[in-house]
C-alpha positions as CSV (number, residue, x, y, z in Angstrom):
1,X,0.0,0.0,0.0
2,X,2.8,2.0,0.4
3,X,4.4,1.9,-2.8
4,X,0.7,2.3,-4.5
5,X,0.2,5.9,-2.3
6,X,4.3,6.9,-3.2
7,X,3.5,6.0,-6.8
8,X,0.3,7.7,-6.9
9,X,2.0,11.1,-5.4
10,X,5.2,10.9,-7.9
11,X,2.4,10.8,-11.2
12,X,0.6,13.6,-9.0
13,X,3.2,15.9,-8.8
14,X,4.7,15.1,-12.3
15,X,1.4,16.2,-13.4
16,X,2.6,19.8,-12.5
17,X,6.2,19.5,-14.6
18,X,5.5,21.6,-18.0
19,X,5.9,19.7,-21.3
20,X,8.9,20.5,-23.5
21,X,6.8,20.8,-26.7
22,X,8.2,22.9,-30.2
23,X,5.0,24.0,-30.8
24,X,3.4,26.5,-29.8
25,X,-0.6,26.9,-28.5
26,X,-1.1,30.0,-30.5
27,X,-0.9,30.4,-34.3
28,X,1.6,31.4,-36.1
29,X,1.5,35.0,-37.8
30,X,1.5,34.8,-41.4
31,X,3.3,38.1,-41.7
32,X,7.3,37.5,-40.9
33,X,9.5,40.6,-40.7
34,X,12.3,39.7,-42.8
35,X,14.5,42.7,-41.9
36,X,16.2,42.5,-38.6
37,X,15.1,45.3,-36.1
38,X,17.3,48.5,-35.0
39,X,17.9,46.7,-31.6
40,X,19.4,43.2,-33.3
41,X,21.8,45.4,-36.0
42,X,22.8,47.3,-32.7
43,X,23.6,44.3,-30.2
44,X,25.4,42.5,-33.8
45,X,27.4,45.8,-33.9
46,X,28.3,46.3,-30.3
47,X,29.1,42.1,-30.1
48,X,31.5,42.7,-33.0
49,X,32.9,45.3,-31.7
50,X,33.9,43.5,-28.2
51,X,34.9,40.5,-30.0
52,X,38.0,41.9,-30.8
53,X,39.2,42.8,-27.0
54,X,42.1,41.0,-25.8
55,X,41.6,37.3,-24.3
56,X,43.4,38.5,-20.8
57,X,39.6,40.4,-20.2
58,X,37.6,37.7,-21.1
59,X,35.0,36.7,-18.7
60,X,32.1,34.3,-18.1
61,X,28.4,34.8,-18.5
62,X,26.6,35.1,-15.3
63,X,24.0,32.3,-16.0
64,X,21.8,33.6,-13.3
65,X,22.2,30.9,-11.3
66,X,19.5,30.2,-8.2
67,X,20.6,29.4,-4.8
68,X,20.3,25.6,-5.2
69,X,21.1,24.7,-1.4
70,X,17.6,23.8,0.1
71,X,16.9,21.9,-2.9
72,X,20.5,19.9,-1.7
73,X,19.0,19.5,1.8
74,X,15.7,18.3,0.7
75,X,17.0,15.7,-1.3
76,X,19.3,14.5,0.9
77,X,16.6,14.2,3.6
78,X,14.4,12.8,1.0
79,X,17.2,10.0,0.3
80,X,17.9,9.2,3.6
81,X,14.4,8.6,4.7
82,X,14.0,6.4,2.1
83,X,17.1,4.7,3.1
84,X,15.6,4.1,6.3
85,X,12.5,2.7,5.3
86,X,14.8,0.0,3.0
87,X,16.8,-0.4,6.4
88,X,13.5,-1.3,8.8
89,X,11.7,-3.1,6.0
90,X,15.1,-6.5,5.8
91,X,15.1,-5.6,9.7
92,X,11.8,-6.4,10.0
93,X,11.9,-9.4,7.2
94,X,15.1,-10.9,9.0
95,X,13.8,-10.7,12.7
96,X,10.0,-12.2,11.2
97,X,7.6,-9.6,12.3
C-alpha cells in the first residue's frame, strides 16, 4: 500500500512538470518581418565590436544561477528517509515480524 500511495504522489506531482513541446498553443503569424530590427543590428554591432578585446579580459556569463542549497537538503533528507525505510523493511523481514 505504500508503494501504491508513493507512486500515486510521484504521477501527482509530475502532473505539474511543464511539457517540452516545439510547438506552440497560439498560431503562427503569417506576416514574418524579414528585416532585422534596430535593436538586433545594434547588439550585432556592439558584439563585433567586443569581439576583438584582448583574451586577458575575457569573462564568463553570469548564467543567473539560483541558490540551489535547500533543494541539496531536501534531497538528501528525501534519500535518507527512504534509506531508512529499506533499512526497517530486511530488519523487519530478517527478525520475522
Amino acid at each position: 500500500m505504500l508503494t501504491a500511495t508513493a507512486a500515486a504522489t510521484l504521477l501527482g506531482a509530475l502532473w505539474f512538470v511543464p511539457s517540452a513541446n516545439a510547438t506552440s498553443d497560439s498560431p503562427v503569424r503569417d506576416a514574418v518581418g524579414t528585416s532585422p530590427s534596430p535593436l538586433v543590428t545594434e547588439q550585432a554591432r556592439i558584439a563585433a565590436t567586443t569581439a576583438d578585446t584582448s583574451v586577458t579580459g575575457t569573462r564568463l556569463a553570469d548564467t543567473g544561477s539560483f541558490d540551489s542549497t535547500p533543494y541539496v537538503i531536501g534531497g538528501t533528507l528525501c534519500l535518507t528517509l527512504g534509506a531508512g525505510f529499506v533499512v526497517y523493511s530486511v530488519r523487519r523481514e530478517r527478525l520475522g515480524f
